[in-house]
C-alpha angles and dihedrals in degrees: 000000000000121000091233086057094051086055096051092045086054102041088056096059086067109105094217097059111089097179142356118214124188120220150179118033092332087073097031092058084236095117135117126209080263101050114107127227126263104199118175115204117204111206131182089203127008126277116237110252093237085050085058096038090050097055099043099053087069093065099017131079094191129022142179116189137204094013117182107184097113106339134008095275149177113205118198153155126228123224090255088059093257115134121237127193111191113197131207116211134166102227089222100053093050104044080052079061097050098050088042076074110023107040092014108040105218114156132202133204092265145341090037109160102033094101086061087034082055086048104042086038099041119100120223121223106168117015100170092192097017089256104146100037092058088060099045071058092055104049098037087108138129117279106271117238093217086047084061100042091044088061092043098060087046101052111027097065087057099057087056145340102043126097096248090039115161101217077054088052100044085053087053093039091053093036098064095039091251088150095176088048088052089051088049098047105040086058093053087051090052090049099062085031090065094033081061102043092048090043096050076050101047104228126131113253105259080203129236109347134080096355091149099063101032086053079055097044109040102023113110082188130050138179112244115259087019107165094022083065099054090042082061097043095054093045096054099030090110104005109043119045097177089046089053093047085049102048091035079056090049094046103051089041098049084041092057091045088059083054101051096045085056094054 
């Protein structure tokens, strides 16, 4: 049996998991033999640390457990070299997450709906009371248009026109050589860009990965000079401070023409 199937058999014996989900390209088809596992384990009470050690030892050659750099999370590798993270979550609180967005409308400054993207995308594999099936359910709704208009109004002043503007702090960044600044700036930038473009298109945010092509694929709306612009951005980005201004400049004001044109 794979190894990924033994976990699961045994994780759901835990009486504090109430459902397993699994994410990212794993449960989008889109692997390769390379591609880790993104398993998401839904608990009604936390797991002791030594229970989880214990049982992943049996499947894992590495291991780091009780993580807290994002989620809580427990990083792994399997015997076979493929990476596994496996992710702890209360139901409730994260379906409080999900209708915050999705009922309720409430952007952030990127990355705003991946948490309903993770929800609509993941695949579910145990769901002792049908928990987490009856809110894929839920939340399996039309995007909301005040959802959209919400992250726009975030997001788009922060491209360009207000004070702290982003595309304002990456000139001054790159203007004064401050190379780590641009970086930071210019992904800050990306994270309420993208927030924008899936919102005007009304597709969920399949988080931080492959934006690119999946803009490219999915979009029915695209901003003109697309990739050309991002072919730019990543070629100035620390060599060429006018270039960056330029192509900064492109990528906000092709970006406000697709929302206007959704409007």
């Amino acid at each position: 049996m794979n190894p990924t199937h033994q976990l699961f058999a045994q994780l759901r014996e835990l009486p504090q998991v109430e459902a397993i989900a699994l994410g990212g390209s794993r449960a989008s088809g889109l692997h390769d033999a390379r591609s880790d596992y993104d398993v998401y384990l839904y608990c009604t009470e936390p797991i002791a640390e030594e229970t989880r050690r214990t049982l992943l030892a049996r499947y894992c050659s590495a291991m780091e457990i009780g993580n807290h750099y994002w989620e809580c999370e427990d990083n792994c590798t399997f015997r076979d070299g493929v990476d596994l993270d496996l992710l702890h979550r209360d139901l409730d609180g994260f379906a409080a997450d999900v209708r915050r967005v999705v009922e309720e409308h409430k952007a952030s400054l990127g990355y705003t709906t991946c948490m309903w993207h993770n929800l609509r995308t993941c695949e579910v594999v145990f769901d002792r009371h049908g928990r987490l099936t009856a809110l894929q359910r839920r939340f399996d709704v039309p995007y909301p248009s005040a959802l959209r208009d919400s992250i726009v109004r975030a997001n788009m002043p922060l491209l360009h026109g207000a004070l702290p503007a982003y595309d304002t702090q990456i000139h001054k960044a790159a203007a004064r050589g401050d190379l780590v600044s641009v970086n930071h700036r210019v992904t800050a930038f990306l994270a309420s860009y993208f927030d924008v473009l899936f919102a005007v298109n009304g597709m969920t945010h399949p988080g931080e990965k492959r934006q690119l092509s999946v803009a490219e694929r999915d979009c029915r709306v695209l901003p003109t000079d697309f990739r050309p612009c991002f072919d730019a951005l990543f070629a100035s980005m620390f060599t060429d401070a006018a270039m960056l201004d330029d192509t900064i400049a492109r990528l906000a004001r092709n970006l406000s023409i697709c929302v206007e044109q959704a409007e």
